[in-house]
N, C-alpha and C positions, 0 to 999 in steps of 0.2 A: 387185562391181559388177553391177549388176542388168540383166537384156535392154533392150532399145533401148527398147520400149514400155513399160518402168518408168522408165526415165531421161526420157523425155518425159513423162513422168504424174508425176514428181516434180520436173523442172524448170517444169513448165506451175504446177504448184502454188504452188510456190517462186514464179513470177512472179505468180499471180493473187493470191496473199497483199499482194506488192507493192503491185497495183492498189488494193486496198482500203484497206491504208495510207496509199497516195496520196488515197485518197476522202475520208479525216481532213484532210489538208492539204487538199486543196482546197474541204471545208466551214469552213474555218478561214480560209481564203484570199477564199471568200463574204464571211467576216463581217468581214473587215479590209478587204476590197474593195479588195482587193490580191494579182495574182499568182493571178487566176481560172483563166485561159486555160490558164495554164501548168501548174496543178495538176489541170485538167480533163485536161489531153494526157495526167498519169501515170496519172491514175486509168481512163478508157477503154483507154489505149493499152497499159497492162500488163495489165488484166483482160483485153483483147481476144487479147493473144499468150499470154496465159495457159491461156485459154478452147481458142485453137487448137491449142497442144503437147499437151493433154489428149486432145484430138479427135484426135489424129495419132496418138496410144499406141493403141489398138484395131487403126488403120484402118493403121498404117504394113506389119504380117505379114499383110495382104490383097495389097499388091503384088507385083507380079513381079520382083523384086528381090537384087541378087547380096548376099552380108552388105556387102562395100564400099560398093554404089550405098545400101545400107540407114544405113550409116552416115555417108557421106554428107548424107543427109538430115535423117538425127537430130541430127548434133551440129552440120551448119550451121544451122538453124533453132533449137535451143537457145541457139548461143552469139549468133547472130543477134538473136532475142529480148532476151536479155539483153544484149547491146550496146546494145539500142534503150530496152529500162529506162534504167539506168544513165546515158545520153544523157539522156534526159530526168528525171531526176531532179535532174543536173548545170544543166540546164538550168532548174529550175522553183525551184532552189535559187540561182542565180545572175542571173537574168533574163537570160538569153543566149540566145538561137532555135536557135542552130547552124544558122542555115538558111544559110551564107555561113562561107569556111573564112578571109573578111578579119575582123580584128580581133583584140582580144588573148589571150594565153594559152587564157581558159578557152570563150573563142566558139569557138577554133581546135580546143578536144579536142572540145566538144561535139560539133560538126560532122565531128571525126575519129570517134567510136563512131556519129553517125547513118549517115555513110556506110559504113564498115564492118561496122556491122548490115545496111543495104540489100543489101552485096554478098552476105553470107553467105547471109540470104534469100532473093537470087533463086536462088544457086546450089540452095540448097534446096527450094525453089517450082520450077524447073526440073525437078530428079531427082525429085522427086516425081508431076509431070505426067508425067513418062517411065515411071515405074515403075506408073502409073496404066493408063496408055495400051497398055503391055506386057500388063497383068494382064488388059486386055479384049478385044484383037486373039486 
């Protein structure tokens, strides 16, 4: 298993590969003018978490950071990331928003990975502003 700032250089990958993917369906989605939106959200939304785990590989062994608070960081914004893939894929595949955890089965999981991507996130976004903020005081 590789350092923290490989596992985020290779999960950020893993998801931006995603996004691109997504970019297929949703030029496909254009031309059927059908399920735009929704393949616009994977394609942005996975390049964009993709683009940031990558940015965080470098930038995360500049912190002030315990290896805990370090890991912390890494694997909640990894698995964070990839909950929020996953949600929306679930989502662009089904036509379900997950924006509302009423309705059935598959509204209900969408909605379960968007919000337990958020939580991990902010936990992540949080130690990371701390371990930021440590590293400049």
């Amino acid at each position: 298993m590789g350092s923290l700032s490989q596992q985020l250089v290779l999960h950020g990958s893993v998801v931006l590969l995603a996004g691109f993917i997504g970019g297929m369906f949703f030029a496909r989605a254009i031309k059927r003018e059908h399920g735009e939106v929704a393949w616009r959200v994977v394609h942005a939304g996975a390049s964009m978490g993709g683009v940031m785990l990558i940015a965080l590989g470098p930038a995360v062994p500049q912190l002030a950071l315990s290896a805990w608070e370090a890991g912390i960081i890494g694997w909640s914004l990894i698995a964070g990331v990839e909950l929020f893939v996953v949600g929306m894929v679930l989502a662009a595949i089904s036509g379900r928003r997950g924006l509302s955890r009423r309705g059935g089965a598959t509204q209900r999981t969408v909605w379960a990975f968007y919000m337990l991507g958020s939580a991990l996130t902010l936990i992540g976004c949080v130690a990371l502003v701390w371990g930021a903020a440590r590293a400049v005081v």
